[in-house]
C-alpha positions in Angstrom: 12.5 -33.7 -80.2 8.7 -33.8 -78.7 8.0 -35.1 -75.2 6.7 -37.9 -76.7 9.9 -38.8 -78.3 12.2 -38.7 -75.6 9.7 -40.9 -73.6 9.8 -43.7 -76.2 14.1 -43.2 -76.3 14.1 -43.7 -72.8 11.8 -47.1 -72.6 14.0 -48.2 -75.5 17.3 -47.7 -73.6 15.4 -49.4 -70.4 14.2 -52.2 -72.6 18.0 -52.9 -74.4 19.9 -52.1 -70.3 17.1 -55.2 -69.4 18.0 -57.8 -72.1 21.9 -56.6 -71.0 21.0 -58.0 -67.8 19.3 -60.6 -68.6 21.8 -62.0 -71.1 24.7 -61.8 -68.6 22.4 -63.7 -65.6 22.0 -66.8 -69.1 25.8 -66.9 -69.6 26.8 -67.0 -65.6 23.9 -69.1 -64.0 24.7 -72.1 -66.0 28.5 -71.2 -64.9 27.7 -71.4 -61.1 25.0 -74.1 -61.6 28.0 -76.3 -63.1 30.0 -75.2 -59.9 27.4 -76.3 -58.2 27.1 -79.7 -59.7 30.9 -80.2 -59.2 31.1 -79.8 -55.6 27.9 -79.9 -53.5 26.3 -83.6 -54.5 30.1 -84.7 -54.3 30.3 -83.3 -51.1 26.7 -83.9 -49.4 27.2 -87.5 -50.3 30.5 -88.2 -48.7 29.3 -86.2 -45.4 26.3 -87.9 -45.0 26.7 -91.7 -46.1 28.6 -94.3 -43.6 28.4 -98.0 -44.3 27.0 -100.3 -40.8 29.3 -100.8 -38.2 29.6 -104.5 -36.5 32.7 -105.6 -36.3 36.2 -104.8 -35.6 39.4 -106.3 -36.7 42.7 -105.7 -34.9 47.1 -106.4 -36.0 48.7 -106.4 -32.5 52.6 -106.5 -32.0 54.2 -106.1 -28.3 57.1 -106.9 -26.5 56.2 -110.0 -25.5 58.5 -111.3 -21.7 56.7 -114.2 -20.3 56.3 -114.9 -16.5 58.4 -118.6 -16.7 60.8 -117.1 -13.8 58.0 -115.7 -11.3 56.7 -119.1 -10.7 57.6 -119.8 -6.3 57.9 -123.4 -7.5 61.1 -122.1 -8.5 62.2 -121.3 -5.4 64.3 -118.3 -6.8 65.8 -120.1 -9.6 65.2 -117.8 -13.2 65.7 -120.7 -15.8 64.0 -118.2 -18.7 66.4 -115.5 -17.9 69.4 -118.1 -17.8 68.6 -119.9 -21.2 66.8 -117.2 -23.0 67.7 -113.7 -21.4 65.9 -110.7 -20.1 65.3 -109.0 -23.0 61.7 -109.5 -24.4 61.1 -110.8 -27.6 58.3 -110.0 -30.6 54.7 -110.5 -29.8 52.5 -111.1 -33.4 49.1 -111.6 -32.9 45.2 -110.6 -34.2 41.9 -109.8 -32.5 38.4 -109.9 -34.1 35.4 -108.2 -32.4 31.8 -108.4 -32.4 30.3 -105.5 -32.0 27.3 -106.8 -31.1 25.3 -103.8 -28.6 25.6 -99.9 -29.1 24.5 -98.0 -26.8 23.6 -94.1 -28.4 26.0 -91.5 -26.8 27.9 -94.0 -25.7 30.2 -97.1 -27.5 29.7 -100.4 -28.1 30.0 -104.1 -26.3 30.4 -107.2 -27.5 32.9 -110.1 -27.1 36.3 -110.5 -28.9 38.9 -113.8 -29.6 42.8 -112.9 -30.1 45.4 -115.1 -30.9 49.2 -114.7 -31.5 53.0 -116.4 -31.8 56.1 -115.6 -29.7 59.4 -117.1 -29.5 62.6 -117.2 -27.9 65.6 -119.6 -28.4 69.2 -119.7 -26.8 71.7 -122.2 -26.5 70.8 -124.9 -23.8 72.8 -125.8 -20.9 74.5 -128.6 -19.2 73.3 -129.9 -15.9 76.7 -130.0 -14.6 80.1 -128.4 -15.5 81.2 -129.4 -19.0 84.8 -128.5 -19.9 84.6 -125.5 -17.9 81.1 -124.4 -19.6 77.6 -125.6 -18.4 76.4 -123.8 -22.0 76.1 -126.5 -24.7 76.2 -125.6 -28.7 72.8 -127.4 -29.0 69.5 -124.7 -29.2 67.0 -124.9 -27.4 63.8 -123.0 -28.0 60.4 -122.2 -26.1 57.4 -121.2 -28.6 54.2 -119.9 -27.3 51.0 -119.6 -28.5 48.7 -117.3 -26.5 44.7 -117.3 -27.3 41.9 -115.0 -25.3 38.1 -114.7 -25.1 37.4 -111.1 -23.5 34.5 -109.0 -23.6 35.3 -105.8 -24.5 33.9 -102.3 -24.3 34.4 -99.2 -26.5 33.4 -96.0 -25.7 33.4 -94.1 -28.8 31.3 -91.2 -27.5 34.1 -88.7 -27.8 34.7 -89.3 -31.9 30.8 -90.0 -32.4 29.5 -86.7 -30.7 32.4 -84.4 -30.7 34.8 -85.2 -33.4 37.1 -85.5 -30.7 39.7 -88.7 -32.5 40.3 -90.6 -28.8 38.3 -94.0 -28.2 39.4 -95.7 -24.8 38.5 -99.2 -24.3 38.5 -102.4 -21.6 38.7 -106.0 -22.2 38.5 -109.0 -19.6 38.3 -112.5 -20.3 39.6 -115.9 -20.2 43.4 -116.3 -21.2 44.7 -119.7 -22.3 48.3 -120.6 -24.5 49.7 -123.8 -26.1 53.9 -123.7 -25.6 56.5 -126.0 -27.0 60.3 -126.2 -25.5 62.0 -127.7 -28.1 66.3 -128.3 -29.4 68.1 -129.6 -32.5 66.6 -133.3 -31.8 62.5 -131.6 -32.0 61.1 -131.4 -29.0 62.6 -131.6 -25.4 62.1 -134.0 -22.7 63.4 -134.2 -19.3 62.8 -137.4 -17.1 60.3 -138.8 -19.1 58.5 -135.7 -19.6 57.7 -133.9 -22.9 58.3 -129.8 -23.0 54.7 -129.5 -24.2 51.8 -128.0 -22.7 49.3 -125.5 -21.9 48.4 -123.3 -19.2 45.5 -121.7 -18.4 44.2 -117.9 -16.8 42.7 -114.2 -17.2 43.1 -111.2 -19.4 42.7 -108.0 -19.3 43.7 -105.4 -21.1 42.8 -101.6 -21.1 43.8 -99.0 -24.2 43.3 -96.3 -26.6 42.4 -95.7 -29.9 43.7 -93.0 -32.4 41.7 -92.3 -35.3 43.4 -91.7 -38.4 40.2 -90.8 -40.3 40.9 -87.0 -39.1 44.1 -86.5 -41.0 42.0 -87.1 -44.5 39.0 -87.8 -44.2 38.1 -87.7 -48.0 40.4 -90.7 -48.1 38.9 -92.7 -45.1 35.1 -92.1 -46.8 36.7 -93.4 -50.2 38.0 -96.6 -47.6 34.8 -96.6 -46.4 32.5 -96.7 -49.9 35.3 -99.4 -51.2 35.6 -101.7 -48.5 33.2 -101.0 -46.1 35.4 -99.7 -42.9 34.1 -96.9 -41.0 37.5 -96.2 -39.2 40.7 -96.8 -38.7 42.6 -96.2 -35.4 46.2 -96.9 -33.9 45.9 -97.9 -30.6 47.9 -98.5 -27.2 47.2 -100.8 -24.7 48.1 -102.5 -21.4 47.9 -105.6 -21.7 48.2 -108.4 -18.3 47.8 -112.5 -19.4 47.8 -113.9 -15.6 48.4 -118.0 -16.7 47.9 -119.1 -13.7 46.3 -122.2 -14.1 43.2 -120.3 -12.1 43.6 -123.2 -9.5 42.5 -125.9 -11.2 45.8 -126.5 -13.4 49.1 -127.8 -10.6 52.0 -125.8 -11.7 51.6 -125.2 -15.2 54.6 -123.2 -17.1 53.4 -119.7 -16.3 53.5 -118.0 -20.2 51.7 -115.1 -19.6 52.8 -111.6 -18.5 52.1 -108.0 -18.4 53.1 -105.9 -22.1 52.3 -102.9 -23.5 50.6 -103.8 -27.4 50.5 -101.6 -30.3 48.9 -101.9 -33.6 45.9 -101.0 -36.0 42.8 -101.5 -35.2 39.8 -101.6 -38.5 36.2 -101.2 -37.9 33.4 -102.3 -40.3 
């Protein structure tokens, strides 16, 4: 075979090893590219969209031991702890916030109103010695309705900035509850004077917030494109109602009291 000849066998091989090439890079690019189209829009979507953020809506339950017995008016006597017990009973209540300032790099402020329902019943007792007993078989029951307006601030910072799933918080406001003592005939009255009232003080409460969005956060961004809540976080919290009457009530029936509060707390 000339010179020539072998020349023109080796640009053939070159020419068939290129179309070789070229034919694999047609059948795995559009392989890859559908990879591609799977993952990476799916993914730079939910990474980078997050719906606004104003308000906040809270499900609170405590252990809920009013303050009826710390009153001096008393003068010693514990006529909650007689009737009712020491043990304290369930504390429902709910909390909306507005979110109304954020400050970058820090959290946000704005104010927050909470209301909630506790209740305790017992059998009542007799004034004096009654076959041997002064505890009656008719119930008697004390319901309480406690109601705040607080100001709150949450400082976010740690989750916002560093990932970091803690957001610690402070509230302080005006308390204020309705109550009802009540027995088997509706409710009570003693001398002329109905077991109704309300009572009047401060709040303040200080807390934590877990969020849950770290354990899957594929799920919380689905949460969030569907209903619109950025986060969701169990929380702690100290929590001190000081109904007092704040000086301008004259002994009123001191429902408030110092509980620690659980629940969930949504933001949207």
């Amino acid at each position: 075979m000339t010179e020539s000849g072998k020349s023109a066998r080796r640009a053939s091989f070159g020419a068939l090893a290129i179309a070789a090439l070229g034919l694999a890079g047609l059948l795995v690019a559009p392989d890859a590219a559908a990879q591609e189209d799977r993952v990476d829009p799916l993914a730079s979507r939910h990474k980078t969209y997050e719906s606004p953020q104003n308000f906040a809506f809270e499900i609170r339950f405590s252990p809920y031991k009013p303050d009826v017995d710390s009153d001096p008016a008393l003068g010693g006597n514990t006529p909650y702890a007689t009737v009712f017990g020491t043990a304290p009973r369930l504390f429902v209540g709910a909390e909306f916030d507005w979110e109304a300032l954020r400050i970058p790099h820090f959290g946000t402020i704005g104010p927050a109103l909470g209301a909630g329902y506790m209740a305790a019943s017992g059998n009542a007792l007799f004034t004096e010695e009654h076959n041997g007993t002064f505890v009656s078989g008719e119930t008697t029951s004390l319901d309480i309705f406690p109601f705040y307006l607080a100001g709150v601030v949450r400082v976010d910072v740690l989750w916002k900035d560093a990932g970091i799933p803690l957001v610690p918080y402070l509230k302080a406001g005006l308390g204020y509850a309705l109550w009802r003592a009540t027995n088997t005939l509706g409710t009570s009255h003693f001398d002329g004077v109905s077991g109704t009232g309300d009572s009047w003080g401060s709040y303040f409460a200080a807390g934590v917030g877990f969020n849950l969005n770290v354990f899957d956060a594929y799920a919380a961004q689905n949460f969030d494109d569907a209903m619109g809540v950025n986060a969701t976080y169990l929380f702690a919290e100290w929590t001190r109602e000081e109904l007092d009457g704040i000086g301008s009530q004259k002994d009123p029936l001191r429902v408030g009291g110092t509980n620690w509060t659980f629940g969930l707390n949504f933001e949207f």
